[in-house]
VOBA-808438 format. One record per residue (C-alpha): residue in three letters; x, y, z. Coordinates in steps of 0.1 Angstrom, whole numbers, plus 5000, padded with zeros to 4 digits. Each point is the difference from the previous one (the first is absolute). Example, Ala and Ser with C-alpha at 12.3 -4.5 7.8 and 13.67 -1.06 7.14 Angstrom:
2
ALA512349555078;SER501450344993;
***
This chain:
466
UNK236513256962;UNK499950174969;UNK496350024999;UNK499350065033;UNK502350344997;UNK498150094972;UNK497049965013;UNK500650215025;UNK501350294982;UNK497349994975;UNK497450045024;UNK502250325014;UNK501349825031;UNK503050174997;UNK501049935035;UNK499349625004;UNK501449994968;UNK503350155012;UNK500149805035;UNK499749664982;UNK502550104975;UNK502450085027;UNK498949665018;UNK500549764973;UNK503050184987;UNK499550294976;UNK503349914977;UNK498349644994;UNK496750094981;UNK500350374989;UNK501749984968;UNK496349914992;UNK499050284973;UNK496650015014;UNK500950035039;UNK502250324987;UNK496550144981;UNK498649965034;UNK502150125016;UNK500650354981;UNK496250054996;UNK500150205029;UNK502450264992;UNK497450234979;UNK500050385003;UNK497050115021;UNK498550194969;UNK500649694978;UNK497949755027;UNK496950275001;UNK500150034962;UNK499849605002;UNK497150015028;UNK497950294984;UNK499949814969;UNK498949665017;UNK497750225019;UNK498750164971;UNK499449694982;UNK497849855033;UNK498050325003;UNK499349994964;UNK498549724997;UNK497949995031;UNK498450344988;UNK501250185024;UNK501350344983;UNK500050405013;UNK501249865030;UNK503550135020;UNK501549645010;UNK503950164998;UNK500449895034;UNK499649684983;UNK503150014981;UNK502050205021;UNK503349925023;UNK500350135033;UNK502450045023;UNK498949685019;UNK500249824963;UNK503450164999;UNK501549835032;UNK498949694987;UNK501950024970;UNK503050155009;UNK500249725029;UNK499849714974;UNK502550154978;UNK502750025028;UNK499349655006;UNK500749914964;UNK503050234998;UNK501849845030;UNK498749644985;UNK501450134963;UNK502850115016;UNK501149655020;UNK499749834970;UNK503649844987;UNK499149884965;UNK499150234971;UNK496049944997;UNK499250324980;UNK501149824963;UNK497349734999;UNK497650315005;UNK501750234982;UNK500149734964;UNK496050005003;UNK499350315008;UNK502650224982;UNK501949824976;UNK498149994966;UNK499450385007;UNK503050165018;UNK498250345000;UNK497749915025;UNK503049925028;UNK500550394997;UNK496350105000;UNK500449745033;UNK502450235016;UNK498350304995;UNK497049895015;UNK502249915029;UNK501750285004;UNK497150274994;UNK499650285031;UNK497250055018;UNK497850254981;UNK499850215033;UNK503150195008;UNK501650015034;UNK498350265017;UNK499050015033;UNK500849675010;UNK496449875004;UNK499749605008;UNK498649924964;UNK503250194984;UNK502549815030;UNK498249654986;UNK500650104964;UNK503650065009;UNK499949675016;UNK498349814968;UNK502550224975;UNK503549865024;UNK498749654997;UNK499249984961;UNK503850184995;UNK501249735021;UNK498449754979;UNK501250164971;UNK503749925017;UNK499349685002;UNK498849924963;UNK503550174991;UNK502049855021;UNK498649644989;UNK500550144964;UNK503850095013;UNK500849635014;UNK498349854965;UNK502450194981;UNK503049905024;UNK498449634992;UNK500350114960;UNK502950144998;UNK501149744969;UNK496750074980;UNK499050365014;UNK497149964971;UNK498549735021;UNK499350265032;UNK497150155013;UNK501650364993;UNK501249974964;UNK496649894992;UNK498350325012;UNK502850184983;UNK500449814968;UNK496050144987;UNK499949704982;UNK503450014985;UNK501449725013;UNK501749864971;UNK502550304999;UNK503349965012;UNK499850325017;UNK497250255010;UNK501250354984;UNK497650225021;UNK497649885028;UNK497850284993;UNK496749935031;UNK503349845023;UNK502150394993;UNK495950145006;UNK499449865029;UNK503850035016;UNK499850344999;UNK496350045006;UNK500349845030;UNK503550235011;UNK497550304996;UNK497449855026;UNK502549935029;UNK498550245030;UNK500950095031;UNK497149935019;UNK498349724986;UNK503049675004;UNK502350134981;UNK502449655011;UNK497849804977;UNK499750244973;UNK504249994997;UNK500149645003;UNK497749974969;UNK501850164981;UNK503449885012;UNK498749654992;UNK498950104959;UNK503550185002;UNK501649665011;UNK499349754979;UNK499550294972;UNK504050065005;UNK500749625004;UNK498449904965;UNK501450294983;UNK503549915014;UNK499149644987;UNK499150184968;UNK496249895001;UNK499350384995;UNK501850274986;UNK502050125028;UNK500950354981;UNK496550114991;UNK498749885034;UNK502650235020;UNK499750304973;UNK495950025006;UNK500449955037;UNK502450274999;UNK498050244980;UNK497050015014;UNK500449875039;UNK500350315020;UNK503150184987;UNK497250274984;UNK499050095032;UNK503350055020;UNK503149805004;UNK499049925035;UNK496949804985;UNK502249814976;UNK502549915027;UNK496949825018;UNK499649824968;UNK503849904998;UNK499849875040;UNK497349744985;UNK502349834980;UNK501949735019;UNK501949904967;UNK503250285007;UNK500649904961;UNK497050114990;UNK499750365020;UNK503250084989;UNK498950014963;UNK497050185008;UNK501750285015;UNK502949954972;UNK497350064975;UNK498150275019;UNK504050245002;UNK500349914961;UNK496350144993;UNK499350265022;UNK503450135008;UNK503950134987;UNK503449895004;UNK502250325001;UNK503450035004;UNK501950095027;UNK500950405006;UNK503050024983;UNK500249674986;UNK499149864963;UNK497349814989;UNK501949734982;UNK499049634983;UNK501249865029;UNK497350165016;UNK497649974975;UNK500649565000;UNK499350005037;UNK496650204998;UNK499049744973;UNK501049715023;UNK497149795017;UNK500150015039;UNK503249905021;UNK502450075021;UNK501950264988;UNK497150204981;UNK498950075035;UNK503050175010;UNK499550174961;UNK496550105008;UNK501150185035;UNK502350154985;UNK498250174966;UNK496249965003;UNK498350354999;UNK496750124996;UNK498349994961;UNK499450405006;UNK503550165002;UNK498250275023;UNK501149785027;UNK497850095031;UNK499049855031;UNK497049814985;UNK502049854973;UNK502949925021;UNK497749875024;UNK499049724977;UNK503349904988;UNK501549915036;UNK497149855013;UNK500249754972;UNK503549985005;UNK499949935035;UNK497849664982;UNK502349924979;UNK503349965025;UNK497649835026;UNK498949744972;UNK504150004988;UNK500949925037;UNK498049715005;UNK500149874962;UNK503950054995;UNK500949995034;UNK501349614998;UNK500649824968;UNK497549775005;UNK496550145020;UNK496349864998;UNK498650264968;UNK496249945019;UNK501550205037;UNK498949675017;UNK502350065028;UNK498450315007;UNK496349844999;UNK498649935034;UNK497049854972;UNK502349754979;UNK500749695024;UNK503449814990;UNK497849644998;UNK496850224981;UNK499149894963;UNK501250404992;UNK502349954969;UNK503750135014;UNK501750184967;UNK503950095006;UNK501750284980;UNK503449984992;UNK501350374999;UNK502350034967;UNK502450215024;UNK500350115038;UNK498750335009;UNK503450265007;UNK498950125028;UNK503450265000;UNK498850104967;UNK496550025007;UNK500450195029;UNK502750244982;UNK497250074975;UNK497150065029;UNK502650255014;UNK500350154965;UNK496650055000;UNK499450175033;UNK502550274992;UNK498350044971;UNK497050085015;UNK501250175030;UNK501550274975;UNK496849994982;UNK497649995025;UNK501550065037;UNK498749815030;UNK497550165021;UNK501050025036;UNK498849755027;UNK498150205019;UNK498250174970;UNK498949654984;UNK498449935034;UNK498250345005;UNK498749924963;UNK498849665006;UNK498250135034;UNK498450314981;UNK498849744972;UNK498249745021;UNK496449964998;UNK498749945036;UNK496350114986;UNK499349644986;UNK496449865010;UNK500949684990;UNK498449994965;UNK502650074977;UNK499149954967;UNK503749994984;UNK501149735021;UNK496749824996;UNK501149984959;UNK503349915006;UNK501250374987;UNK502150115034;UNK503850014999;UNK502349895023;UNK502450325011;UNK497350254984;UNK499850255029;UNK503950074988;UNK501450244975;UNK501849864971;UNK503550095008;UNK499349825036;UNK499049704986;UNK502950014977;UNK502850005023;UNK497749725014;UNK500749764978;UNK502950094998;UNK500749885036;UNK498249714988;UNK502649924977;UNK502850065022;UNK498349745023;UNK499549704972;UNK503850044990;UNK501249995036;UNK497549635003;UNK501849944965;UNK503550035018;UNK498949775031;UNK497849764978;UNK503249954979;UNK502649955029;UNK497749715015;
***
């Protein structure tokens, strides 16, 4: 059966290929290394399959003579082409996707593992744009899209295989798919200090997520690297402190706190978010006493204290702005942060006992799925009295500060600031640049969040009472 599967595929029958997989039984006879080759052969980038034809091509024409000649047409894929492809690959994906047994390690030890660098050079093929930009929506860019989707949703796939083999690992992580593309050959050390092309390609990957291309995929990607990237560094594989100190400089917070906070919701590991945002307030901001109050060693110990509990209620209550000219802008980043940092407190401090990886609130992570399920055990119950006490300290703080605007201006200032003169081909949101809440002023958006944090203490309060 083996052979006949391959035999198909090799001869680009994608299609009989797939339907006698799916006959015979796909889980039976796919764990075969070359039936996955075959398989994935036809996930290419359009401009990497006309590079491969116009050099065949080239080879032909040179040695029958025939030169000064334009044979381009030769080489290159049309729309028709196109169809084709796209067609077979949503016939392996759904066949891929049936399958029950991990069939990407076989593969994976011939192909990858004497040179892990290549399973990253792998992934960027795969998840490479189109070189045309969206435009005007002609059918060549539509089946480019179409080609793009499927290779992100292979690229799912391979990570997802590589999250069930290191669920399957979990006593000798070293032995896993991922800490062999992570280790660059340094296998033999107890722990990985600094994953310098995993950290690379985590955040170049954050940078690429669009709004118009599939920007599903592109999250899941990275909330897949950031998975089992936060499970071996909690099983001290990797060096959990340099891991969330990079991620933390250099994802998104120097662009705007809204683009960090997009970060932070990519992290299912509530353990793990909470010390980047910990680390980003110690870095990038103050703690300041109280009006009236002293700054004391009291106060001092708790700013110095890793993430818990009570330091939220502390950072509520004394965070400020590194600038002491503390204007809307500045302010603006503060709360919104903040408003991340009770959400995360709620769900990770909320009970004393909660799944660290969110997977109650993953419609993705299946109860009976090969997902490895990490519990946190919170060192102490969030005070939601005390919390909320020092939310309320906050808001009169900055109502003195920085008043509220009234309702009805807020909504005159959102209508006066909303672009109805889009033609559909904006750039910014093409790139990934746009920010949620941007047609709002600063101080709007403040007292924003700080609604928002109202709302995640009063689901702290009900969460806690059930």
């Amino acid at each position: 059966m083996r052979d006949i599967a391959n035999s198909l595929l090799e001869e680009s029958r994608y299609d009989e290929g797939v339907r006698f997989l799916t006959t015979v039984g796909a889980s039976l006879i796919i764990q075969d290394s070359k039936i996955v080759a075959g398989l994935l052969a036809i996930f290419k980038p359009t401009h990497l399959i006309e590079k491969d034809l116009e050099k065949r091509s080239y080879y032909l024409l040179h040695n029958m003579g025939i030169a000064n000649v334009d044979y381009s047409k030769v080489w290159r894929v049309d729309n028709q082409r196109r169809r084709t492809i796209s067609q077979s690959q949503q016939r392996i994906l759904t066949c891929l996707a049936s399958v029950n047994v991990q069939f990407v390690k076989p593969w994976f030890d011939d192909v990858f593992a004497k040179d892990p660098n290549r399973f990253w050079a792998y992934l960027d093929e795969l998840t490479t744009r189109p070189s045309n930009p969206l435009g005007h929506a002609t059918e060549e860019e539509q089946l480019e899209l179409e080609l793009y989707q499927n290779r992100m949703n292979l690229a799912c796939i391979l990570l997802e295989q590589m999250c069930a083999d290191l669920a399957s690992n979990m006593a000798t992580l070293r032995g896993s798919m991922f800490l062999k593309v992570v280790s660059e050959g340094l296998l033999s050390l107890s722990r990985i200090a600094y994953p310098t092309q995993l950290l690379f390609v985590i955040i170049q990957r954050f940078r690429a997520i669009s709004f118009r291309w599939c920007p599903l995929e592109e999250s899941k990607i990275i909330r897949r690297l950031l998975d089992m990237t936060a499970i071996s560094a909690i099983c001290d594989a990797l060096a959990k402190d340099k891991f969330v100190q990079t991620l933390a400089k250099y994802v998104g917070y120097e662009d705007s706190a809204e683009s960090f906070n997009r970060f932070i919701d990519l992290i299912s590991f509530d353990s793990i978010a909470l010390e980047m945002i910990d680390y980003t307030f110690v870095t990038r901001f103050r703690f300041a006493a109280l009006p009236g109050e002293r700054w004391t060693a009291m106060h001092r110990h708790l700013a110095s204290l890793p993430p818990n509990a009570k330091k939220t209620a502390f950072c509520l209550r004394h965070l400020r702005p590194q600038s002491k000219n503390e204007d809307q802008d500045n302010w603006h980043d503060v709360v919104c942060l903040l408003a991340k940092l009770v959400q995360r407190s709620v769900t990770a401090y909320g009970r004393r006992m909660c799944h660290a990886n969110c997977i109650s609130q993953s419609s993705t992570v299946g109860l009976d799925s090969d997902f490895p399920h990490m519990l946190l055990v919170a060192s102490s119950r969030l005070d939601i009295a005390d919390t909320a006490d020092a939310y309320q300290s906050l808001r009169t703080y900055l109502e003195t500060k920085l008043p509220r605007p009234f309702a009805a201006a807020v909504l005159s200032d959102a209508g006066d600031k909303m672009d109805c003169s889009s033609d559909g081909s904006d750039s910014e949101r093409d790139s990934g640049s746009s920010k949620p809440g941007q047609t709002l002023a600063p101080l709007d958006m403040i007292y924003m969040d700080l609604d928002l944090i109202a709302a995640a203490l009063t689901l702290g309060v009900s969460s806690g009472s059930s």
